[in-house]
TORROGU-491858 format. One record per residue (C-alpha): residue in three letters; x, y, z. Coordinates in steps of 0.2 Angstrom, whole numbers, padded with zeros to 4 digits, always signed. Layout:
! TORROGU-491858
ALAXYZ ...
***
This chain:
! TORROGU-491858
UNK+0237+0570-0179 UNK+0253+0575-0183 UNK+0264+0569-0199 UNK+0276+0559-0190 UNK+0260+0547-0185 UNK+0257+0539-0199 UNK+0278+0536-0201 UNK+0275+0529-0182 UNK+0261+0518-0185 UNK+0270+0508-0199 UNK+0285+0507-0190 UNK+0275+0500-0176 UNK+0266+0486-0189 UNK+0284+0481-0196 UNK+0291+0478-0180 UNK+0276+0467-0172 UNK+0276+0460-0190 UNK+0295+0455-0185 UNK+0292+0450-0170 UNK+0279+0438-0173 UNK+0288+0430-0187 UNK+0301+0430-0175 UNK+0291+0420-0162 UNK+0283+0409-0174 UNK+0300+0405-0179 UNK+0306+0401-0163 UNK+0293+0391-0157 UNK+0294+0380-0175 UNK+0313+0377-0169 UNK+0309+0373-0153 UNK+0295+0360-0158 UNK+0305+0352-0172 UNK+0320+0351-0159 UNK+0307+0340-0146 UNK+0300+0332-0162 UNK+0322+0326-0163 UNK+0323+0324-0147 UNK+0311+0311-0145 UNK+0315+0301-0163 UNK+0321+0284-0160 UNK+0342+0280-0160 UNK+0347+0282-0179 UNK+0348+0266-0187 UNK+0364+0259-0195 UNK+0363+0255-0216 UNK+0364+0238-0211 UNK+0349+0238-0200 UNK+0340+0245-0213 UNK+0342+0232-0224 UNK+0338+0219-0213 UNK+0321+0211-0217 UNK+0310+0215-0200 UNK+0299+0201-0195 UNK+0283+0205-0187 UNK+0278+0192-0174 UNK+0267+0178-0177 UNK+0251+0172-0168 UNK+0247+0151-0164 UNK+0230+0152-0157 UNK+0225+0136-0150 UNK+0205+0129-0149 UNK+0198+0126-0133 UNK+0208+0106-0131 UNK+0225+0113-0136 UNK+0224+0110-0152 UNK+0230+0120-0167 UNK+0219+0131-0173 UNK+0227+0145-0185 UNK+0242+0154-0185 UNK+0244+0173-0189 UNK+0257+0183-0192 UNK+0267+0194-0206 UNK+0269+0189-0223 UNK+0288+0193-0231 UNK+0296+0188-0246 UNK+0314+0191-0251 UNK+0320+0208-0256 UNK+0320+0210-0275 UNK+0334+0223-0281 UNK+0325+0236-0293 UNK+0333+0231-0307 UNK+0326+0215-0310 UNK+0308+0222-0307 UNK+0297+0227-0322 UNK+0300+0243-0324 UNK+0281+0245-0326 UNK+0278+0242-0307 UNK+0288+0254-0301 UNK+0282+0266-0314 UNK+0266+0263-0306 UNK+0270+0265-0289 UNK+0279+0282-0293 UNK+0267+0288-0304 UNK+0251+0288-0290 UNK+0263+0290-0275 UNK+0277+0302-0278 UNK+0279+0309-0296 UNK+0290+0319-0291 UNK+0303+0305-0281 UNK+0319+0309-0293 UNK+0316+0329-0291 UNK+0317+0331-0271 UNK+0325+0326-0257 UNK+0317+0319-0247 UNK+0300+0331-0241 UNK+0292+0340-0258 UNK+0286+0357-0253 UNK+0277+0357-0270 UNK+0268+0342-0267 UNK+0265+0347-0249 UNK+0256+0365-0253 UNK+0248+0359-0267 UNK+0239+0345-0254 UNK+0237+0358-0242 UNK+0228+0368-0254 UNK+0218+0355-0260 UNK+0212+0348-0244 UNK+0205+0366-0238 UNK+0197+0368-0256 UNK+0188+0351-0253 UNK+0183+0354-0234 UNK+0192+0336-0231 UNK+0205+0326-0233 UNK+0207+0322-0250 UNK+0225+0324-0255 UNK+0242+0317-0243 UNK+0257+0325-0245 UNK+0270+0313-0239 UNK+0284+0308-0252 UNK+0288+0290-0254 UNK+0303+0294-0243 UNK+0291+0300-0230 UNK+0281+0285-0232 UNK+0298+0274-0230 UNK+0302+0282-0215 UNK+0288+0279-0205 UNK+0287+0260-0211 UNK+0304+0257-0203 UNK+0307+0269-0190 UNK+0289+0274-0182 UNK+0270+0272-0175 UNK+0258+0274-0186 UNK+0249+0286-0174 UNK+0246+0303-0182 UNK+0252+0318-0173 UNK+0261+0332-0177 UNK+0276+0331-0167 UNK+0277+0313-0178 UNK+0275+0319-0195 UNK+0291+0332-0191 UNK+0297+0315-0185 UNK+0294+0309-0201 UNK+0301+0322-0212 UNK+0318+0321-0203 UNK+0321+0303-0205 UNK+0315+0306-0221 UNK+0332+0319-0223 UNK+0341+0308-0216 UNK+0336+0292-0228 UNK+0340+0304-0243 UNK+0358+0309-0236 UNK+0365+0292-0232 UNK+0355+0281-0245 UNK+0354+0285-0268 UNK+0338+0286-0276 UNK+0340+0268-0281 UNK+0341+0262-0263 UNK+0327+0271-0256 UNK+0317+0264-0271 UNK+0321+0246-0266 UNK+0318+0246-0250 UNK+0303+0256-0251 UNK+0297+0243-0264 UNK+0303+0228-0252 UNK+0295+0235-0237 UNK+0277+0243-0239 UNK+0263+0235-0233 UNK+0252+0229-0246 UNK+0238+0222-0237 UNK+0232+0204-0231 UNK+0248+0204-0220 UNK+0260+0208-0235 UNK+0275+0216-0234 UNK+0283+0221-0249 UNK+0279+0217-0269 UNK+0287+0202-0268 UNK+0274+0193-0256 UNK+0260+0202-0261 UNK+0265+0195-0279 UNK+0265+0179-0271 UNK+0249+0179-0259 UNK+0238+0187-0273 UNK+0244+0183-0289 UNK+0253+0167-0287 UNK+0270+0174-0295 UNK+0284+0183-0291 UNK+0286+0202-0292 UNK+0298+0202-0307 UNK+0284+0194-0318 UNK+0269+0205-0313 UNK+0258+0212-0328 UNK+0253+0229-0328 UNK+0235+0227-0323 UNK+0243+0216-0308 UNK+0256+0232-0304 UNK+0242+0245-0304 UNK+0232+0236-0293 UNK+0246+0234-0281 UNK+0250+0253-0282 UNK+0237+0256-0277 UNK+0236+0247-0261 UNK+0250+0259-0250 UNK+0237+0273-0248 UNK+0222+0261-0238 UNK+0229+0242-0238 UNK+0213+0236-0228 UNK+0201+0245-0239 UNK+0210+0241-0255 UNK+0214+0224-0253 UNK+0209+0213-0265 UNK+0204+0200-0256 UNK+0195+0212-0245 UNK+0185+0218-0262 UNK+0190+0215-0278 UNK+0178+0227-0288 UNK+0185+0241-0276 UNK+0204+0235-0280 UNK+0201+0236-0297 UNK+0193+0253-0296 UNK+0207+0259-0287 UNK+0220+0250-0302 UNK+0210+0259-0313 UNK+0216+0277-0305 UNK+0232+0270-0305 UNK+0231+0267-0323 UNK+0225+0286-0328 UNK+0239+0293-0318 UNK+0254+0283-0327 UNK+0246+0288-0344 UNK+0248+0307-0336 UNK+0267+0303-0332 UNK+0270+0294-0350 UNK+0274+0279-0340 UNK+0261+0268-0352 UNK+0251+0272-0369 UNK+0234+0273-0371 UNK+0235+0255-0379 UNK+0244+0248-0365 UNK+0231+0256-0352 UNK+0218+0248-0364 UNK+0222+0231-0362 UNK+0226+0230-0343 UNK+0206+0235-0341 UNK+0202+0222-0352 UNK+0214+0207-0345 UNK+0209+0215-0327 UNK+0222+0208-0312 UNK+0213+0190-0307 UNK+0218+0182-0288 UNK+0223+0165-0289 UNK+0216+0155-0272 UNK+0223+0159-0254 UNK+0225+0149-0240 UNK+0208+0143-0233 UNK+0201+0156-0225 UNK+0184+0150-0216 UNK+0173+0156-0206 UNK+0185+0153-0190 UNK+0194+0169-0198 UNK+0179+0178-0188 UNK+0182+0172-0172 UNK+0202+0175-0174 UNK+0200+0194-0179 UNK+0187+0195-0163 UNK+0200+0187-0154 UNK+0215+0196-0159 UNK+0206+0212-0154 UNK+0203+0206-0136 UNK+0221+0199-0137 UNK+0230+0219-0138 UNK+0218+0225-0124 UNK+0223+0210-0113 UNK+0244+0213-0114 UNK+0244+0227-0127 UNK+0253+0226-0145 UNK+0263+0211-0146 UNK+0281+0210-0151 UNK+0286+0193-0148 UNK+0278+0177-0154 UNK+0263+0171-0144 UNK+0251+0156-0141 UNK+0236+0159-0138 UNK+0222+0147-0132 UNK+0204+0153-0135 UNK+0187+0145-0130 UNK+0184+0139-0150 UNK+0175+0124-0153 UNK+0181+0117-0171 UNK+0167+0103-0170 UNK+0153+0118-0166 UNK+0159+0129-0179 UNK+0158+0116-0192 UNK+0140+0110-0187 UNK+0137+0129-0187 UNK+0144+0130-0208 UNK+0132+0115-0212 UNK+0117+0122-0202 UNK+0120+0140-0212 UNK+0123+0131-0229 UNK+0107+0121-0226 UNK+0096+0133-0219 UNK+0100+0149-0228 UNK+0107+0145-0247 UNK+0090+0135-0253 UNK+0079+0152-0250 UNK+0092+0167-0251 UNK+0087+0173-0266 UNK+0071+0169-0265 UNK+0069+0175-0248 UNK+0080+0192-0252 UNK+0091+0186-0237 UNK+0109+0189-0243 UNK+0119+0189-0225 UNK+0118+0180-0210 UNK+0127+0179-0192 UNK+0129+0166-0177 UNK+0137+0165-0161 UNK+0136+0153-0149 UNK+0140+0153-0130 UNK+0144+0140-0115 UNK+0135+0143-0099 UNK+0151+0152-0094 UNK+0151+0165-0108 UNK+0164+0159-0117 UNK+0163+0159-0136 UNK+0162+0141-0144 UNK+0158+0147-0161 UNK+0156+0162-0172 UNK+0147+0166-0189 UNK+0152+0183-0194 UNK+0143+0179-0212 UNK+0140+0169-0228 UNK+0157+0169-0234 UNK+0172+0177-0226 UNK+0183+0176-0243 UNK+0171+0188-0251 UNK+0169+0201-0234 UNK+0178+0200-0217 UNK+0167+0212-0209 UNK+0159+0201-0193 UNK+0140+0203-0192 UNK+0140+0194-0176 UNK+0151+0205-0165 UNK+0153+0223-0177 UNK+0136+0225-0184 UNK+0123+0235-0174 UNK+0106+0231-0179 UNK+0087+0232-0172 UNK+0084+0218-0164 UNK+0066+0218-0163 UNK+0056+0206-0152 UNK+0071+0197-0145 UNK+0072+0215-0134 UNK+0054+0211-0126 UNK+0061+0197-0110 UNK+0070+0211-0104 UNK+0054+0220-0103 UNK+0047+0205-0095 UNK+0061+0202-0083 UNK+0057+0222-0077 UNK+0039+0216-0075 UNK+0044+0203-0064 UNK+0056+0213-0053 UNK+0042+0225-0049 UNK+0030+0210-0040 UNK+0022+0204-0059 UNK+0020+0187-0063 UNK+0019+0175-0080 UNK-0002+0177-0074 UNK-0004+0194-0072 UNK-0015+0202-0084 UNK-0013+0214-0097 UNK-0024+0223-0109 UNK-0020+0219-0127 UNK-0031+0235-0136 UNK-0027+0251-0146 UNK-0014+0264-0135 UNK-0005+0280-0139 UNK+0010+0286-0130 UNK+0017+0301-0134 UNK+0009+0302-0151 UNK+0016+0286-0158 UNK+0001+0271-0159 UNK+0008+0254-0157 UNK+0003+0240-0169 UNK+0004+0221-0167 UNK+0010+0211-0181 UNK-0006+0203-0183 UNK-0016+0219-0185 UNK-0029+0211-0172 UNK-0029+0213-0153 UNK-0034+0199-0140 UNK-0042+0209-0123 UNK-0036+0202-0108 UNK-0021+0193-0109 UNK-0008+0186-0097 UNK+0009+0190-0098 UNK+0015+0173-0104 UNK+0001+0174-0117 UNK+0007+0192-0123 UNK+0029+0184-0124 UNK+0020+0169-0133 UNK+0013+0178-0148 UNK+0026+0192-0145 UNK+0012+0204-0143 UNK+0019+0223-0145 UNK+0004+0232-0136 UNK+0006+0223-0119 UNK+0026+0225-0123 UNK+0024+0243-0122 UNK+0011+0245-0107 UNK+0022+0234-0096 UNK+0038+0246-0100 UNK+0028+0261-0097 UNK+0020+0252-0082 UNK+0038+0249-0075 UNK+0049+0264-0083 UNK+0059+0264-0098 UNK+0074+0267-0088 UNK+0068+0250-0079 UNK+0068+0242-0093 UNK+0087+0250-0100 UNK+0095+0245-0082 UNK+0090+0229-0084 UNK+0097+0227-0102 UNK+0115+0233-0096 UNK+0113+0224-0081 UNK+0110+0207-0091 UNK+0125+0212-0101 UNK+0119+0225-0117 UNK+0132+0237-0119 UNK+0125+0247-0134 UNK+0116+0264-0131 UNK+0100+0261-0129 UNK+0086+0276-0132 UNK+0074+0279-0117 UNK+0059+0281-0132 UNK+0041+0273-0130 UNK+0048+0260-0145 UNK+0061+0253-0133 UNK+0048+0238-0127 UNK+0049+0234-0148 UNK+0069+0234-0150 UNK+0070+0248-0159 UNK+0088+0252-0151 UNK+0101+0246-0160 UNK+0112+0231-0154 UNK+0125+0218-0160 UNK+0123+0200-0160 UNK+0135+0195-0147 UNK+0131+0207-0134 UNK+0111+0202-0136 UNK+0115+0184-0137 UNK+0126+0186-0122 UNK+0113+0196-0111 UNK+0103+0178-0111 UNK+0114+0167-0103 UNK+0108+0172-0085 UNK+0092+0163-0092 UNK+0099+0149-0095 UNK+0109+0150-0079 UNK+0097+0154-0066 UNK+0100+0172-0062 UNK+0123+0170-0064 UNK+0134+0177-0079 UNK+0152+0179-0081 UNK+0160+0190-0094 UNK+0160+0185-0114 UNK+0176+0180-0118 UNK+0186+0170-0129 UNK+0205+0171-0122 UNK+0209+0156-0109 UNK+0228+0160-0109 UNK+0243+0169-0118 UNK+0261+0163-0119 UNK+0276+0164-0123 UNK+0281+0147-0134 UNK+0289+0137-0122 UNK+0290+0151-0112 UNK+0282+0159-0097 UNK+0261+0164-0098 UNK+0257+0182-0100 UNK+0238+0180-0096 UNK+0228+0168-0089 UNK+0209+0169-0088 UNK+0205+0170-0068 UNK+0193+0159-0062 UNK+0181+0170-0054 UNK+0162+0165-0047 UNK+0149+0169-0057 UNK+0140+0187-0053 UNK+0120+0187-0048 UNK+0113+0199-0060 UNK+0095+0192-0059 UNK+0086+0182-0043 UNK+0084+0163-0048 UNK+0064+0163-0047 UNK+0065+0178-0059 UNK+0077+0168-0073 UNK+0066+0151-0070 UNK+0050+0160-0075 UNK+0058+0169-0089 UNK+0064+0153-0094 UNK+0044+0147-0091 UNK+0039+0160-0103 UNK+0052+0158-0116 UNK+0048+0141-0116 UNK+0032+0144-0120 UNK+0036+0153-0133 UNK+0045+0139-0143 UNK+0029+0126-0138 UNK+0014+0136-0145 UNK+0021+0153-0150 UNK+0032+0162-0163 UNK+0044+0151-0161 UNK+0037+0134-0163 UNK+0049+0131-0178 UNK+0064+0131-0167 UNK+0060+0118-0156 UNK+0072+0103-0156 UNK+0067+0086-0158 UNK+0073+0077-0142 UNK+0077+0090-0128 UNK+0068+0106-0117 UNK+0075+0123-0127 UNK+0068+0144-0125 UNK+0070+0156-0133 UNK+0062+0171-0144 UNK+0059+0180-0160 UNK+0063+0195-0166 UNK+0058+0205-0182 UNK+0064+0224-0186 UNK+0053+0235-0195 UNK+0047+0230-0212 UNK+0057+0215-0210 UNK+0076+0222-0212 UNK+0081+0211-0198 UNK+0077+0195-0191 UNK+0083+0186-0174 UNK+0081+0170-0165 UNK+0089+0171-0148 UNK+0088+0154-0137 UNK+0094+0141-0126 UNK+0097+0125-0117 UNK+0105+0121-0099 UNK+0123+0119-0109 UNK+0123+0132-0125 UNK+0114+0149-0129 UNK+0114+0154-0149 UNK+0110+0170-0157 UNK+0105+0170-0175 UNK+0102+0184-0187 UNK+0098+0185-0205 UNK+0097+0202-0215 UNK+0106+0212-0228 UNK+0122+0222-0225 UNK+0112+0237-0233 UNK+0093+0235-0223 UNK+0086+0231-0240 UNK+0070+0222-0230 UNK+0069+0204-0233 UNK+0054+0193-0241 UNK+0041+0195-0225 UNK+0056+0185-0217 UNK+0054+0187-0198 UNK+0062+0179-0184 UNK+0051+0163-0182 UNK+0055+0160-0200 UNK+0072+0155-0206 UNK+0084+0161-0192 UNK+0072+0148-0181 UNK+0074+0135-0193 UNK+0093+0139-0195 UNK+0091+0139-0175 UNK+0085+0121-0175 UNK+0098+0116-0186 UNK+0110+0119-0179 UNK+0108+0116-0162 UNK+0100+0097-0165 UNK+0117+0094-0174 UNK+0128+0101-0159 UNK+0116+0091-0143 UNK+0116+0077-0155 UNK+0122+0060-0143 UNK+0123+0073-0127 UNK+0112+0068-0112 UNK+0096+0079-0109 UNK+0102+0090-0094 UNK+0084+0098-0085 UNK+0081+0115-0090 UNK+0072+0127-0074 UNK+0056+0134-0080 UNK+0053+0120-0091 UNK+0043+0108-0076 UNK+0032+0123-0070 UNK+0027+0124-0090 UNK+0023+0107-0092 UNK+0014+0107-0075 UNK+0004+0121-0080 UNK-0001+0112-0097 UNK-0006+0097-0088 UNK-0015+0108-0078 UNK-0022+0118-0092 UNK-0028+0102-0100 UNK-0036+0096-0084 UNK-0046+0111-0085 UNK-0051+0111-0103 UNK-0056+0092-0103 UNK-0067+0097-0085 UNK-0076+0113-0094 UNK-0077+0103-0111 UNK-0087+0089-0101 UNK-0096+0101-0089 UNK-0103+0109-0105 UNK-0107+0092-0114 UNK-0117+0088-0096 UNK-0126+0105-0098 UNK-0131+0105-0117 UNK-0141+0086-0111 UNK-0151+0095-0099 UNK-0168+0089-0102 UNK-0165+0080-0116 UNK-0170+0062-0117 UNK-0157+0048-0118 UNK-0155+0038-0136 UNK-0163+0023-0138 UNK-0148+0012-0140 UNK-0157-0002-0144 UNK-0164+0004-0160 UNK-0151+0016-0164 UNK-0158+0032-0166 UNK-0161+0051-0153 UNK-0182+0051-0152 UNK-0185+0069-0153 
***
C-alpha cells in the first residue's frame, strides 16, 4: 500500500462524513418544512385569549327525558398576578423549571429526557416545556407523532415571539386540563376544592400540579391516595427549586388537599361513559352540541342500586366480596341498566362492560347448545366418572360423580365432567363458533377447560350472548344509542330498525330454555328463582372462587350479575348460586313487580316433564309398596294389630 493511501482513505471518511451530515440535514429541513406545511392557520392574539368552549352532551333516557348532561368545565381567566404565587411555583417547579431560561423548546431539558429515557429502557421523563405543552392545548391533536411534536415546537416559537413570559404563563395556567372535565386552575379550584384559584393552599396547588402530566390517572376524584402521592412529588421538587421550605412542605403533608362534594355522580355515570364511547364510533368526535337518546331506564337502574345495596353491603366483608357488576337488557338488546360497581365516586372503571373475567359455569349452555346442534337432546346420556384429556383431570365441585346422567341432570348441578366430554364429543372449535355466534366477542382459548369458562369475558358480552334464549333463536346488536342530534336541529343518527338475525333454531333456544329452567327449579340456582313468574338462568364460579356469576332470564329482560374483587383476591366460598343469585332475585322481583306474566318457551315442556316425572315416581313408589305385600297377610283392622 502506498503512502498517499492512508491520506486517501481519510479523505474518503470526511467527505461521506460531510455528506451524510449533509443528507441528514436536508432531509430534517425537509420534514420540519411538511411538519409547517401542514400546521393549522396561525391564530391571531385575540383568538388566543378567547375561552374555547368544548361542546356539551344532553343524553336523554329511553322516554325523552333528561338524563345527564356532559361537557367541559371552564372558569374565568384569572391574570397571574392575583394567583398565589405558590401555585405557580408548583406548577413551574414539576413542569418546566427552567420556563424563564428558554424560549420556547429547552434542548437542555430535551437531552437530558432523552438520556434518561434510554437509561431506563422506557418512558420515564418528557421533554416538552410548558410552552410546548401550551401549544398543543390550543392549537393541535393530541395524537403522538413526529411530524406533530415538530408541530408542536414551532407553535411553541411562535407563542414565545408574539406573547411575554407573563402571558404564556396565564394562559397556560387558565387553559390546561386538569382532569374531571376541568379546564384551567380556576374550575378545577372550583370542582375540587370548593374555592377559587386565588385562595388555593399549598397542599391544594401541589395536588393540582400534578395533574397536567396524567389528568385521568391523577385526578382526585378518580383516586385520591394516588393524587396525594403525586402532590407529594410535587412538594419535593418545589423544596429542590427554593420555591417552599422544609416547614411549609411539612404542613402541607399534614393538612393534605381534602375534596369538598361534587355533583352527583351515580351509577348512571357507568352507562353515560359506555355510551359516550359508542357515541364517537357512531359520528366520530363531536364538535357541536348534541342530544342524545339512549335505551336507559332510570326506574331499572334505581331498583338495580337497591337490589346491590341490599344484597351485597350486609355480607361484603364478611363474605371478602368487595365489587360487584349488573347489566341488564331488553329482548332487543338494548341496555336498560348498568352497574359498573359499588360506588362510582370512589372508581369509574366499569366491571360490567371493561373488565374481563372467568366466567365459569355460566360458559357451559354454550356447550350445550353445541350438544344440541349436533342431533343431542336434554335426555341423552352422559357418563359423570373420572376423565383425562390431555393431562389435565377435571373435578366436579362436589368431589363426587353421579354415572349415568342426562344432559339436563348434568346443566342442573353444573356438572364439569359431562361439560367437558360433550365439548370434546362435539369440538372445541364447535363450542367457540357457537360462543361468537351467540354474540361473545372475547378471545376464547380452544384448551380442554373451555367447557369450564376458563376464557376470559366481560359481563355485557356474556350477558348479551343469552338473549337469543330468551328470544327463541333471534338477537339484534347491544346497544344503547336510539338517536343523535343536533338541539333543535337536524338528526345525525338514528338507530335503524332492522329484523332480528337467527343465530340459533327456535327448538334449540326452547330446550336450552327447558334446561336452564331446570336449573333455577332443583339446581344451582334454586336461590334465584322469583316468587311469581317462570325465570332460567345459570351459575357460574371461577377457580377458587375469584369470580362469581348469575346469568338469567324472563320473556322481557336478561340480567348479568357478578360479584368479585378488582384484584382476584378469591372470595369467602362465594360462588354463583350464592350472592350474585340472590342479588339476581332481588333485583328482578323488584323490576317485574305489577307486570303481567308473559309465557316463557321451554318452561311448559319442563313442567310437563315434571308432572310426568311424578306420575312415574308415585307409579314405581306404589308398584314397590304392592310388591313388598306379596305374601304377607292383611291387618286385622278390627283389633288393630299386623299378626305375624
Amino acid at each position: 500500500m502506498s503512502a498517499s493511501s492512508p491520506k486517501r482513505w481519510r479523505r474518503y471518511g470526511r467527505n461521506a462524513f460531510i455528506a451524510s451530515c449533509l443528507a441528514i440535514t436536508v432531509t430534517l429541513v425537509g420534514f420540519v418544512g411538511y411538519a409547517a406545511a401542514l400546521l393549522p392557520k396561525p391564530p391571531t392574539l385575540s383568538d388566543i385569549w378567547d375561552q374555547r368552549g368544548a361542546p356539551s352532551i344532553t343524553f336523554l333516557d329511553r322516554k325523552g327525558n333528561i338524563l345527564m348532561k356532559r361537557g367541559a368545565r371552564y372558569g374565568s381567566l384569572v391574570p397571574l398576578d392575583e394567583l398565589p404565587p405558590h401555585l405557580t411555583d408548583a406548577f413551574l417547579a414539576i413542569e418546566d423549571r427552567r420556563f424563564y431560561q428558554h424560549y420556547g423548546i429547552d434542548l437542555r431539558g430535551l437531552t437530558r429526557a432523552i438520556w434518561v429515557n434510554y437509561q431506563e429502557g422506557r418512558l420515564a421523563q418528557g421533554g416538552s416545556t410548558l410552552t410546548q405543552q401550551l401549544a398543543k392545548n390550543l392549537f393541535l391533536t393530541p395524537e403522538r407523532t413526529f411530524a406533530r411534536k415538530i408541530q408542536e415546537m414551532l407553535l411553541a416559537m411562535w407563542l414565545e415571539a408574539n406573547l411575554s413570559k407573563k402571558e404564556i404563563l396565564t394562559l397556560y395556567l387558565n387553559r390546561i386540563y386538569l382532569g374531571a372535565g376541568t379546564y384551567g386552575v380556576e374550575a378545577a379550584a372550583q370542582y375540587y376544592f370548593g374555592k377559587s384559584a386565588r385562595d388555593v393552599s399549598i397542599a391544594e396547588a401541589a395536588l393540582l400540579a400534578g395533574l397536567p402530566q396524567a389528568p385521568s390517572r391523577y385526578a382526585p376524584t378518580a383516586n385520591l391516595d394516588r393524587a396525594h402521592r403525586r402532590a407529594n412529588l410535587v412538594l419535593n421538587k418545589m423544596v429542590e427549586t427554593g420555591a417552599a421550605s422544609h416547614g411549609e412542605v411539612f404542613a402541607a403533608r399534614v393538612q393534605p388537599a381534602v375534596l369538598v362534594e361534587t355533583e352527583a355522580s351515580g351509577s348512571a355515570n357507568y352507562f353515560v361513559d359506555w355510551v359516550t364511547e359508542e357515541l364517537s364510533e357512531l359520528i366520530g368526535r363531536p364538535d357541536m352540541n348534541l342530544v342524545v337518546k339512549t335505551t336507559f331506564d332510570p326506574a331499572l337502574q334505581l331498583k338495580a342500586e337497591l337490589a346491590l345495596l341490599s344484597a351485597l353491603e350486609p355480607k361484603r366483608q364478611q363474605l371478602n366480596a368487595d365489587q360487584a357488576a349488573l347489566v341488564t337488557l331488553d329482548v332487543e338488546g338494548g341496555v336498560r341498566a348498568m352497574i359498573g360497581g359499588v360506588s362510582y365516586d370512589q372508581s369509574q372503571f366499569n366491571r360490567a362492560a371493561q373488565a374481563k373475567r372467568q366466567p365459569g359455569s355460566a360458559f357451559k349452555p354454550f356447550v350445550y347448545l353445541a350438544a344440541l346442534e349436533e342431533g343431542m337432546s336434554p335426555e341423552s346420556v352422559m357418563e359423570d366418572a373420572p376423565l383425562t384429556v390431555d393431562k389435565w383431570q377435571p373435578q366436579n365441585a362436589s368431589g363426587g360423580y353421579r354415572g349415568i346422567v342426562t344432559l339436563t341432570t348434568a346443566m342442573e348441578k353444573s356438572i364439569n365432567t359431562v361439560a367437558v366430554r360433550v365439548s370434546e364429543a362435539v369440538g372445541r372449535d364447535k363450542v367457540i363458533g357457537i360462543a361468537q355466534r351467540m354474540g361473545i366477542e372475547s378471545e376464547l382459548s380452544p384448551n380442554p377447560s373451555i367447557a369450564l369458562g376458563t376464557s376470559e369475558v366481560s359481563l355485557l358480552e356474556l350477558t348479551g350472548a343469552y338473549v337469543p334464549f330468551a328470544t327463541g333463536g333471534v338477537t339484534h346488536e347491544r346497544h344503547g344509542i336510539l338517536s343523535v342530534q343536533i338541539p333543535d336541529g337536524p338528526f345525525l343518527y338514528e338507530r335503524p330498525v332492522l329484523p332480528p338475525e337467527t343465530v340459533i333454531q327456535r327448538a334449540h333456544a326452547v330446550e336450552m330454555t327447558y334446561m336452564l329452567y331446570q336449573v333455577m327449579q332443583a339446581g344451582t340456582g334454586r336461590a334465584a328463582q322469583l316468587t311469581d313468574r317462570p325465570a332460567a338462568g345459570k351459575t357460574g364460579t371461577s377457580q377458587d372462587f375469584r369470580d362469581a356469576w348469575f346469568i338469567g332470564y324472563t320473556p322481557t329482560l336478561i340480567t348479568g350479575i357478578w360479584v368479585g374483587n378488582d384484584d382476584g383476591e378469591p372470595m369467602k366460598r362465594v360462588g354463583g348460586g350464592g350472592l350474585p343469585a340472590q342479588f339476581w332475585k332481588n333485583f328482578m322481583d323488584r323490576a317485574h313487580y305489577g307486570q303481567e306474566i308473559a309465557e316463557l318457551p321451554g318452561v311448559e315442556r319442563a313442567v310437563q316433564t315434571a308432572q310426568m316425572n311424578s306420575k312415574a315416581r308415585r307409579y314405581l313408589r306404589d308398584l314397590s309398596e304392592k310388591l313388598s305385600n306379596v305374601g304377607r297377610k292383611k291387618p286385622n283392622r278390627r283389633r288393630g294389630w299386623w299378626p305375624f
